[in-house]
C-alpha positions, 0 to 999 in steps of 0.5 A: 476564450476558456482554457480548460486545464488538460489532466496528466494521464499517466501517473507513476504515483502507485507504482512508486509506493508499490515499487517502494515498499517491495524494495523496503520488505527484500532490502530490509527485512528480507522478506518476500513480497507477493503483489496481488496484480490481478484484482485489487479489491483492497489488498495491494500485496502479502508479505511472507515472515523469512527466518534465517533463510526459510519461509515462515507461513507467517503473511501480513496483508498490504494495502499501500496508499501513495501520494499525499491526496489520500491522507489528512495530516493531524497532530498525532500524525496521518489519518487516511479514510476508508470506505465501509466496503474496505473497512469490513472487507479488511476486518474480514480477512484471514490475516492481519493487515497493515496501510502503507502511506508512501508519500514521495514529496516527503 
């Protein structure tokens, strides 16, 4: 008798790297962190620049990739492919973007 293994349908991974980051951008910088909930095309959420207290109108774009799954480990460091559909659509957008590797076994 075969077994096949039964696959984990949930997994909080992408929470905890989107829950995290949120907590770095408020705790550390102090700045505002506006998730994009509705449809993810590549763009997890912005990040506002606050200085002494006020909105700047300053935005990065996040695209926060968790788990070790979506990165290859180099001598320099992480290397995370990207389809051509992510890469033009990020070169494309209005404000500058940053990838965020949350890699919790770490």
């Amino acid at each position: 008798m075969v077994v096949n293994k039964v696959m984990n349908r949930y997994n909080p991974t992408e929470r905890l790297g989107v829950n995290e980051t949120e907590k770095i951008v408020i705790q550390n910088l102090g700045w505002i962190f506006r998730e994009q909930p509705i449809v993810d095309v590549g763009l997890d959420a912005i990040i506002e620049q606050v200085e002494n207290d006020e909105p700047t109108g300053k935005f990065i774009a996040v695209q926060i990739k968790s788990g070790s799954g979506n990165f290859y480990k180099t001598q320099k460091g992480l290397s995370h492919y990207v389809t051509s559909i992510h890469y033009n659509y990020w070169l494309n957008l209005s404000i500058p973007i940053i990838l965020i590797a949350h890699i919790p076994e770490e």
